[in-house]
N, C-alpha and C positions, 0 to 999 in steps of 0.2 A: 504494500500500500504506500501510494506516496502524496507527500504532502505540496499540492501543489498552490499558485495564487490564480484564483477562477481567472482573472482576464488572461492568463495565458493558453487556457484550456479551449475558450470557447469565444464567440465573434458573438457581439453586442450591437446590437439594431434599435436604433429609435424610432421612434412614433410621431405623428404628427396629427395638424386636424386639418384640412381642407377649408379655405373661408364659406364660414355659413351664411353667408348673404349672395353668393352665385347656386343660383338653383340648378344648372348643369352638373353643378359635382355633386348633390343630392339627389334630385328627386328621379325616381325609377333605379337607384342605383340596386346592384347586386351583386356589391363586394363588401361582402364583411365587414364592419368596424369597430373595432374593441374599444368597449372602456371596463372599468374594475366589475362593472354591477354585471357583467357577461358572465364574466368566470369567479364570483367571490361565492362556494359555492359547495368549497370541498371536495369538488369532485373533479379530476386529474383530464378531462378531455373535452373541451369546451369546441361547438359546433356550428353557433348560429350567435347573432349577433343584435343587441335591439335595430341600429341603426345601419344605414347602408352606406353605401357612396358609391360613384359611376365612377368611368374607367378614364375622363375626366379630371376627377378629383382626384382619384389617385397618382397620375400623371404630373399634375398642377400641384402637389401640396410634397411636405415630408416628412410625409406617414410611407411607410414601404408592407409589403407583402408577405407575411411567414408562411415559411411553408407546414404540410402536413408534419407533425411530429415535433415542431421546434417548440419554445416554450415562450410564453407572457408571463412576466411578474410585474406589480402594482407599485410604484416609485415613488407615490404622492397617496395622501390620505392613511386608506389604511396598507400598510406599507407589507410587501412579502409575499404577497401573495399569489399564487401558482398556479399556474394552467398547460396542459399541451395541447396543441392546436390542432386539432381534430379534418379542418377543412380551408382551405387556403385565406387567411383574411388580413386585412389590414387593420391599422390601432393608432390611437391619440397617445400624445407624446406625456400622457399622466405615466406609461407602460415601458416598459423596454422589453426586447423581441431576443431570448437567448439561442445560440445555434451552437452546440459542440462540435470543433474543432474533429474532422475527419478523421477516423481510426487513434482517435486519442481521447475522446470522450461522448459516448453514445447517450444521444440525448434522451432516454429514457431512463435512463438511469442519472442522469443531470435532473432531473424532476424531483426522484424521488433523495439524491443526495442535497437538494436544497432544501426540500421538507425539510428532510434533518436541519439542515442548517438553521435555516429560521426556527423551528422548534426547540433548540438550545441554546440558542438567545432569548426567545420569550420566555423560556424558563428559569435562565438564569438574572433575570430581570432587567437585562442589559437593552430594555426596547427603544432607548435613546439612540440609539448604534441606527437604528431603521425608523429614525423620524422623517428621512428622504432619499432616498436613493439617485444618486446621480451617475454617470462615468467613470469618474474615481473612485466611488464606491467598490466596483469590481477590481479593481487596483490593490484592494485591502483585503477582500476576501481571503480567506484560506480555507480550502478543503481540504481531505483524504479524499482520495480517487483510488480504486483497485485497477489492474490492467483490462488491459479493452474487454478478453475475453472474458472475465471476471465479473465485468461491467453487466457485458449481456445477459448473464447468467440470472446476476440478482437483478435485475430489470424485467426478467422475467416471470419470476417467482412472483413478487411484486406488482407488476402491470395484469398476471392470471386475476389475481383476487380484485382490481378492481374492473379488470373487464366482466370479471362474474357483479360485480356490484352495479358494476352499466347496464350488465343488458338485465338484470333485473330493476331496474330505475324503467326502462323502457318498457318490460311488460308488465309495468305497474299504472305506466301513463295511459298504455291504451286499454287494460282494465276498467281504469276510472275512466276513461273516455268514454265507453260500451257502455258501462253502466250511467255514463248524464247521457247519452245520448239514446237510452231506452225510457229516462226519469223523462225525459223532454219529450219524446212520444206519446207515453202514456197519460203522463199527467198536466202536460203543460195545453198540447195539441189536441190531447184525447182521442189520440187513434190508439188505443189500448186495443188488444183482439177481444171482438166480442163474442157471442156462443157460439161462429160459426168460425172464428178464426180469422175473422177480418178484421181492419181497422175501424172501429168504432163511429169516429162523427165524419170520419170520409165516406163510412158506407149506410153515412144518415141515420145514423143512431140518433134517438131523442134526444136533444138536447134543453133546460130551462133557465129560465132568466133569475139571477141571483139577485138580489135588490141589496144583500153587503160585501160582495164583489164587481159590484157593476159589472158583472159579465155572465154570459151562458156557461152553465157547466151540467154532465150528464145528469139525467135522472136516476135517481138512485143516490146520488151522491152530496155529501152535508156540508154546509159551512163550519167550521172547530176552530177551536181558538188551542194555542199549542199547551195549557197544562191541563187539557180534556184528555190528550192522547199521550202524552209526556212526562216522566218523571223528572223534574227540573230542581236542582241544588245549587242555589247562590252561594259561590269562595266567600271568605273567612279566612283574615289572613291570620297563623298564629306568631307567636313571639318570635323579634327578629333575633332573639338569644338561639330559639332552637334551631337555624338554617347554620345547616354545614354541607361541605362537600366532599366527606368523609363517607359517605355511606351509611350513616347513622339514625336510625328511623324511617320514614317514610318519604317517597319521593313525592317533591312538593314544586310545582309548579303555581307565580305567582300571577303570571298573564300568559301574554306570546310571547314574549321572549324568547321562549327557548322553543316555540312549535318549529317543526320542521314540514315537508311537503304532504305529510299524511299524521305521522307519530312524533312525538316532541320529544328532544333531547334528555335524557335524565342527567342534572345537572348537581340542582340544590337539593338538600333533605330534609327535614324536619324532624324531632322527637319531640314535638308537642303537638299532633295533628290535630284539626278543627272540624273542617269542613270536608268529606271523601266525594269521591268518584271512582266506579268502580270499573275495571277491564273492560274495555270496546264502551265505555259512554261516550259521547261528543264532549268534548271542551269546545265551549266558544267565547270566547272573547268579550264581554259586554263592556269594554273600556278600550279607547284607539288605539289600535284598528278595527271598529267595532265590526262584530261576524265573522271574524277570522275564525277558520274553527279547525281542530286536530283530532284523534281518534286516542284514547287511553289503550296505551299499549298494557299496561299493570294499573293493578288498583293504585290511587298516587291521594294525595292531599290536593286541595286548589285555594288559591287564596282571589282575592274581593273581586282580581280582575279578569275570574274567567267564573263560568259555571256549566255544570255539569247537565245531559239530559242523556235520558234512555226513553224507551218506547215501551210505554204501560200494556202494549199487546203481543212484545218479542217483534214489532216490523222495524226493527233499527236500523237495517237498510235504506230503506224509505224514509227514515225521520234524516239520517244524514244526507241525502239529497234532496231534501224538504229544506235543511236550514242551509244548504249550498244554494238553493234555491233564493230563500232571505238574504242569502250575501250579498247575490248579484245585485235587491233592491235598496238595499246600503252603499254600495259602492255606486249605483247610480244615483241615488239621494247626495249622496256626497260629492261628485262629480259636479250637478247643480248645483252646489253653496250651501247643501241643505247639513250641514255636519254636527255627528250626534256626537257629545261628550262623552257619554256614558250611555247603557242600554240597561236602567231600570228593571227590578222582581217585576211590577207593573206591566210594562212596555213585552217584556220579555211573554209573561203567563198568559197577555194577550195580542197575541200574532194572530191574524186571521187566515185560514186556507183552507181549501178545497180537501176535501177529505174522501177519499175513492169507497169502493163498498169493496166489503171483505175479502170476498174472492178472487177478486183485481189485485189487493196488496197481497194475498197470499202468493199470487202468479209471480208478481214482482219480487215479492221477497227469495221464492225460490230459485229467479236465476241470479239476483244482483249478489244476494248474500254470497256466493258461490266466489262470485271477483272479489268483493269486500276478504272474506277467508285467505285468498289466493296471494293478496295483495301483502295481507300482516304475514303469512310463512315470506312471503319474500323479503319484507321489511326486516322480520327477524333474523334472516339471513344476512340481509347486510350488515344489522349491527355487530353479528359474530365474524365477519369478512373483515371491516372496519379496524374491529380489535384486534382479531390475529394480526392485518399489515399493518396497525399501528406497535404492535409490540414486537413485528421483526424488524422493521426500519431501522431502528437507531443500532442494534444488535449487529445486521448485518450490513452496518454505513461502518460500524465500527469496530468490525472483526472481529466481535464477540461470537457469533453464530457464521461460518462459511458456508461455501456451496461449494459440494462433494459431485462425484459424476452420478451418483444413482440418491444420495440423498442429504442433507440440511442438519450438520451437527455442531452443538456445543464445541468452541476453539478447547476449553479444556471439558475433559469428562469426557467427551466424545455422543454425547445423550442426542439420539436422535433427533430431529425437528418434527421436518414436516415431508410428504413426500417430494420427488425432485417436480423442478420447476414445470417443466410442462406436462404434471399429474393434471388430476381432478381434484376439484376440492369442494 
């Protein structure tokens, strides 16, 4: 292993913006343009970009092109932060564009050797060192690097686990895509299948006039207000003596903070718990971002600025695409000016909506729960994916654990790891 200074390793590429006042280098464009909020994200392969830019802008400005495989880290703001470039794009100069140095540093493994990097700086609380990253900065670096072949080994081992944590990210999305795009047929549209197998109000199924929704909805079908069909628990936050992040008591979530795209982070804990919510309730948000909502991975605590609901009849499928349903009309309330501080026991116990007849939610609940299911084994996969490549990175950045020809052992002891790199896992 040798101790090398990053900018000797690797060619460093700036970023630029394009002027946003010539619409040629914007509008239709369809090249890539990074800033931090693309890839701050955790997850090692960033694909798509909010904004664009034409072939134009990229021409006229000094933003340049990375290619597949290279890497973006975040120079301004929050500082460190890591990406490989999954699809050819261009970046704003808050970025700079890393490329390892041919047959001397394989940039997949330059990813995961910066994790490391940055992650023993933020723990050894030296986060002054990355209040901005400039030119010079790579001047200063020092890393260990192993030899090339060495390199690709543990890049392998490494990039396996989270290309297993990608492509379940992916069939997670279009899980929950299948299932709002069945919520929005059935219950928005009302072409649910009727006794014969057709869509409902396309094949002229009765419909009646609601006089507290101002609008037509099936017959058959009630107005309900949500803690008719809803078991609903307003957080209570307990003592801020009892939060630790020791593992000690119960996992206690105080808002969003810590949600994440389905299941929330376990972060804080609590030994004075107040207020519960128990495995698979929704967490929503009733404090900004109001309607945010996450699914309880474990029974957890919740404090003021979220609460808890489940479905008084087992349809909790349906009640989570019910209050994704409310999100959307919060987030358009909010959009017009209309922005709620807080979401009220009140406001919250009485939401009004369409409420299907039985035999409809039971149709529903038995194909969506099926993705809902599908979704949490995969979730929980990643978090075991997550922790095994987080506890072999620093080990195998730092020669503590090698890679053998058939398999992953302890530098002393010899203790097996894991199997070799390109197993299954």
């Amino acid at each position: 292993m040798d101790n090398v200074i990053l900018n000797d390793v690797i060619n460093v590429i700036s970023g630029g913006t394009p002027k946003t006042n010539n619409s040629e280098y914007w509008e239709n464009g369809t090249i890539g343009w990074l800033s931090i909020n693309d890839f701050n994200n955790d997850l090692r392969k960033v694909y798509i970009s909010e904004k664009k830019i034409t072939e134009k802008g990229l021409k006229n400005s000094s933003t340049k092109l990375l290619k597949v495989d290279d890497l973006i880290i975040s120079a301004r703001g929050t500082v460190g932060v890591l990406a490989q470039i999954g699809f050819p794009m261009a970046f704003n100069q808050s970025c700079f564009g890393l490329r390892g140095k041919e047959d001397i540093v394989d940039n997949t493994y330059l990813y995961y050797c910066l994790k490391n990097y940055v992650s023993n700086i933020q723990k050894r609380g030296q986060g002054s060192v990355f209040n901005t990253i400039n030119l010079d900065s790579f001047k200063l670096m020092e890393i260990n690097i192993e030899n090339f072949i060495n390199q690709k080994k543990i890049a392998a081992v490494l990039s396996a686990l989270d290309d297993k944590i990608e492509l379940n990210n992916q069939l997670n999305a279009e899980l929950e895509q299948m299932a709002k795009t069945i919520y929005d047929y059935w219950f928005v549209q009302f072409d649910f299948p009727d006794e014969n197998g057709n869509p409902y109000k396309s094949s002229g199924g009765k419909m009646i006039y609601d006089e507290v929704l101002k609008r037509e909805i099936p017959v058959g079908w009630e107005v309900k207000i949500l803690s008719e069909v809803a078991n609903i628990t307003m957080g209570q936050s307990p003592s801020g003596e009892s939060y630790n992040e020791q593992n000690k008591g119960m996992i206690f979530f105080q808002g969003s903070t810590d949600f994440g795209w389905r299941f929330p982070e376990n972060r804080i804990y609590t030994t004075s718990p107040t207020r519960f919510a128990k495995e698979n309730d929704i967490l929503l948000s009733v404090r900004a971002p109001i309607g945010t909502m996450n699914i309880a991975m474990y029974d957890c605590c919740i404090g003021r600025g979220l609460s808890a609901l489940n479905s008084k009849e087992n349809f909790n499928s349906f009640l989570i695409y019910q209050m994704n349903y409310f999100k959307k009309k919060f987030d358009y309330l909010n959009s017009v000016g209309t922005t709620f501080g807080s979401l009220t026991k009140d406001d919250l116990y009485n939401l009004e909506f369409c409420y299907p007849s039985e035999n409809i939610l039971r149709k529903f609940e038995k194909t969506v729960s099926t993705f809902d299911s599908k979704i949490k084994i995969n979730s929980k996969q990643n978090q075991e994916l997550a922790q095994l490549r987080d506890w072999l990175l620093p080990m195998l950045m730092n020669g503590q654990v090698r890679v053998g020809s058939g398999e992953y052992e302890r530098e002393e002891g010899g203790l097996v790891m894991v199997a070799e790199g390109k197993g299954k896992y």
